[in-house]
C-alpha positions in Angstrom: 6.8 1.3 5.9 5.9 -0.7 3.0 1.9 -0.7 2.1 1.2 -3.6 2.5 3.1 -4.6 5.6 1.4 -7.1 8.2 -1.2 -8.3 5.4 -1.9 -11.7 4.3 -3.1 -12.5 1.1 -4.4 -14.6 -1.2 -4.4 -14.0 -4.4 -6.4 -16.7 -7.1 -5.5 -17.7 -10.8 -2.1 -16.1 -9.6 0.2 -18.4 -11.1 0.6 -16.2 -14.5 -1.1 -13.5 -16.1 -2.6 -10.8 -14.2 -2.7 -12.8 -11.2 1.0 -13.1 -11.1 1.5 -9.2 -11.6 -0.9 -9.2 -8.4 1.6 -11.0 -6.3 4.7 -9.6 -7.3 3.5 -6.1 -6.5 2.0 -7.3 -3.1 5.1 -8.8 -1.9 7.1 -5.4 -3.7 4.9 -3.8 -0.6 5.5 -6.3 2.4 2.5 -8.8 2.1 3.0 -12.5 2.4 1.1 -13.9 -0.6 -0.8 -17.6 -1.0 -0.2 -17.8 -5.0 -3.5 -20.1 -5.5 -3.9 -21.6 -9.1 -4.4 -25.2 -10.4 -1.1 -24.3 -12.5 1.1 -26.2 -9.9 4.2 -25.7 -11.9 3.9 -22.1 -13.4 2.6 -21.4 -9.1 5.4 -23.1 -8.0 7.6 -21.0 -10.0 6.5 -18.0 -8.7 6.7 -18.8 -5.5 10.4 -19.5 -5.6 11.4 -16.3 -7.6 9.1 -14.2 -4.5 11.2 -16.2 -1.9 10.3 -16.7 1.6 7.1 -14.1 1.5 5.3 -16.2 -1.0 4.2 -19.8 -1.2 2.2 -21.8 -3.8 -1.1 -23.3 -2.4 -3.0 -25.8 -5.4 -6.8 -24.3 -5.8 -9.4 -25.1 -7.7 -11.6 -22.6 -6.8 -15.1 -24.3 -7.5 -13.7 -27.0 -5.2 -15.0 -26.2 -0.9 -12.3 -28.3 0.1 -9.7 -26.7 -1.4 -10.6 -23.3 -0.3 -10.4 -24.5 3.2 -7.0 -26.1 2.9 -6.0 -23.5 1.5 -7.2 -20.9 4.3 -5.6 -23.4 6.6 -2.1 -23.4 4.8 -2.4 -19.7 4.7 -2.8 -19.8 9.2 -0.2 -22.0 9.1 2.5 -20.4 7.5 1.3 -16.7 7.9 -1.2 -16.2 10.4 -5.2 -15.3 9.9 -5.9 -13.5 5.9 -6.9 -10.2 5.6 -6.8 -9.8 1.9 -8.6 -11.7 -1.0 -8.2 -11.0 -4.3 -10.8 -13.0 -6.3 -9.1 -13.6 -9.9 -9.0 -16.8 -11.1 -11.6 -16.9 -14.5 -12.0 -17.8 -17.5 -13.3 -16.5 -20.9 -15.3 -18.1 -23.8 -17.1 -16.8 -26.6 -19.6 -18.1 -28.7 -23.3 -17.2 -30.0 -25.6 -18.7 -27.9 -27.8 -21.1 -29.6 -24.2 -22.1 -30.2 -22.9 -22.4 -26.2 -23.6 -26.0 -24.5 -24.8 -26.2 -20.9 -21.2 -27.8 -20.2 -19.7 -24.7 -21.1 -22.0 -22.5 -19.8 -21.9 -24.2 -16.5 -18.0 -24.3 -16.0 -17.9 -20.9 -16.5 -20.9 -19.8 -13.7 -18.9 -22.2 -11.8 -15.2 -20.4 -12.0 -16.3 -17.3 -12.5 -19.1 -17.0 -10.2 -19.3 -20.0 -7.9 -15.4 -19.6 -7.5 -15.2 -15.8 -5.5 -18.7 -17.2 -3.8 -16.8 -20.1 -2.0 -13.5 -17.9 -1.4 -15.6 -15.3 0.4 -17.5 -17.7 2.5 -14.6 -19.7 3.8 -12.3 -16.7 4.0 -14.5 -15.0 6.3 -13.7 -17.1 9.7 -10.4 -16.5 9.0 -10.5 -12.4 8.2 -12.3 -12.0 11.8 -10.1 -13.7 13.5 -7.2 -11.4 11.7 -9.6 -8.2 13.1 -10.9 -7.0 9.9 -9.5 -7.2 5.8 -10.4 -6.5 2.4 -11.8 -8.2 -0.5 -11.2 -7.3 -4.2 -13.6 -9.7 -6.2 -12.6 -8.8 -10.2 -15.6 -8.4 -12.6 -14.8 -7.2 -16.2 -16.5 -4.1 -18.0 -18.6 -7.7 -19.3 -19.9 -7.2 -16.3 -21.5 -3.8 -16.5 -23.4 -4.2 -19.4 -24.2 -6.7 -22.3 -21.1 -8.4 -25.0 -21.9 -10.1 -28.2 -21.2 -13.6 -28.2 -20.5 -13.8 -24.4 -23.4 -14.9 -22.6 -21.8 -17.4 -19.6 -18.9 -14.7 -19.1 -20.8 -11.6 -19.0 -23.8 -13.3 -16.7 -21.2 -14.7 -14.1 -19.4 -11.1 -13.9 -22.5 -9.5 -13.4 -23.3 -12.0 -10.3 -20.0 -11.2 -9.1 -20.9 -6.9 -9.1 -24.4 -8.1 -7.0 -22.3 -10.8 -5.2 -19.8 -8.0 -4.2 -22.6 -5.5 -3.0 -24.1 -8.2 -0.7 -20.6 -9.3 1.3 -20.5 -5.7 1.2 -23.3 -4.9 3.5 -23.0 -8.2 5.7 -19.2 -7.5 6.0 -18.7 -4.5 6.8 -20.1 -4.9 10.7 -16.7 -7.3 11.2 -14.4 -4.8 9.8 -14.1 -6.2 6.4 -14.0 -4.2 2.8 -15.3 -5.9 -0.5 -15.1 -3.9 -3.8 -15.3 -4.8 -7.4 -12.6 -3.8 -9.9 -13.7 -4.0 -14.0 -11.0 -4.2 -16.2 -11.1 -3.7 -20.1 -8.4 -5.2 -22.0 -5.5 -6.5 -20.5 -2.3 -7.1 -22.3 -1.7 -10.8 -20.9 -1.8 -14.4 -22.6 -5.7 -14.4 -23.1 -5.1 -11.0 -25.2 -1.9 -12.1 -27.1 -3.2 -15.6 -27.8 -5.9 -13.2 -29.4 -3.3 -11.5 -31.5 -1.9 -14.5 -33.4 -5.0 -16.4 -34.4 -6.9 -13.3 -35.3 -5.7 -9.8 -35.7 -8.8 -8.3 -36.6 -10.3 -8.8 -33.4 -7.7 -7.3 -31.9 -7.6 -4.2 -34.3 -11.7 -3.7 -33.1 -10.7 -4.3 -29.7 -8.2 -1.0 -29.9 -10.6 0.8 -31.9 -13.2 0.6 -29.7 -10.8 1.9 -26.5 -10.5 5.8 -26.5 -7.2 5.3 -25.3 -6.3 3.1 -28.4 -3.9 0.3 -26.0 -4.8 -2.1 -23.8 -3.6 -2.0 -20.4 -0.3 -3.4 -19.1 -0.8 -5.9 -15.9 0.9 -3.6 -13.5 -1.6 -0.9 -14.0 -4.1 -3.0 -12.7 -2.2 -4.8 -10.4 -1.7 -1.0 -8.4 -5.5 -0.2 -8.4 -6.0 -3.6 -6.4 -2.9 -2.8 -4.8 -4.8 0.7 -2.9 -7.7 -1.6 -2.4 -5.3 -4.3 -0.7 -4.5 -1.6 1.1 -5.3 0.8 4.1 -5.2 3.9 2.0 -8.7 2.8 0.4 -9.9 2.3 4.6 -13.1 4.1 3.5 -14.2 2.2 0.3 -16.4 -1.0 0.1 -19.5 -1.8 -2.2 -18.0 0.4 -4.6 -17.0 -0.1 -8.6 -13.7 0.7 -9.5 -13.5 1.0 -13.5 -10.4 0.5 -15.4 -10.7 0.9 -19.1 -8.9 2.9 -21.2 -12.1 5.2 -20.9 -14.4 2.0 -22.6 -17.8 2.9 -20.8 -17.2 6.7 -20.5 -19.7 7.1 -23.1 -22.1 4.1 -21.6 
């Protein structure tokens, strides 16, 4: 029996990058995934290499309305969700006398407003399915302080507090939330890194005692166990993956 058999998922932001390593291992393990991006034609993609187990579902996640079609597209084709996996973010950096409230807003908006709305509308849906899990991803931004990174680092710590909240009222209907932090994660943000500045980079490694960066799939199998019934006994908690960054924190 595969893990993940009988789940239904959604997974956000899972059209490429991390995301999309999320849904190819779920469906690897039985689930029947929503791949839920405003990336129609990377989503669509996707969808049709993961065949009849996935299907591509547009999201904007600071949108209400689309988070309930999307809930509704997921009863319709799959029956009630039990899994959420909160990914869909983005990342800017700047000093900030330097950030504008535009910026600053669209990120508390994705990054924070975004798992907000997917956990309230998901919710209906997870009770009727009996009980489920939700993996909201933070970053290690979100466990302490990162220069130049104000909007990013405040909306990932709101999603840790966020997290510990659904966690308590949750948990009475059967349903898990946990928090995973990853470090660096060897996906397009990274390498995009890598060719307009190296130096960054090289700081980046030096600054991991495991000197690399982690490969999607590594990631992808610790929210994989969470997904899962093998983590039956874990919500409110902090799962850390990263290369050993806050070890010494």
């Amino acid at each position: 029996m595969a893990r993940l058999d009988g789940k239904v998922a959604i997974i956000t932001g899972a059209a490429r990058g991390q995301g999309a390593s999320h849904a190819r291992a779920f469906v690897a393990e039985g689930a029947k995934v929503i791949i839920a991006d405003v990336i129609t034609g990377a989503g669509e993609f996707l969808a049709a290499e993961l065949g009849d187990n996935a299907i591509f579902v547009k999201l904007d996640v600071t949108d209400r309305d689309n988070w309930n079609n999307v809930i509704e597209e997921a009863e319709h084709k799959f029956g009630p969700v039990n899994v959420l996996i909160n990914n869909a973010g983005i990342f800017r950096t700047a000093p900030i006398e330097e950030v504008t409230e535009e910026d600053y807003r669209l990120i508390i908006s994705i990054n924070q407003v975004g798992p907000f709305l997917g956990m309230k509308a998901v919710l209906p849906s997870m009770k009727k399915a009996g009980g489920g899990t939700i993996v909201n991803i933070s970053s290690i931004g979100g466990l302490g302080g990162s220069l130049n990174g104000v909007a990013y680092v405040a909306s990932k710590h709101a999603v840790r507090g966020m997290s510990k909240v659904a966690a308590l009222e949750f948990a009475q209907h059967g349903i898990r939330v946990n928090t995973v932090y990853p470090g660096a994660i060897n996906t397009p943000m990274i390498q995009q890194g890598s060719a307009t500045d190296q130096s960054v980079v090289e700081a980046t490694l030096a600054a991991i005692p495991m000197h690399r960066v982690a490969e999607p799939d590594e990631v992808s199998k610790l929210v994989l166990f969470l997904a899962s019934d093998e983590s039956s006994y874990s919500t409110g908690a902090d799962f850390v993956i990263d290369g050993g960054v806050t070890a010494s924190v």
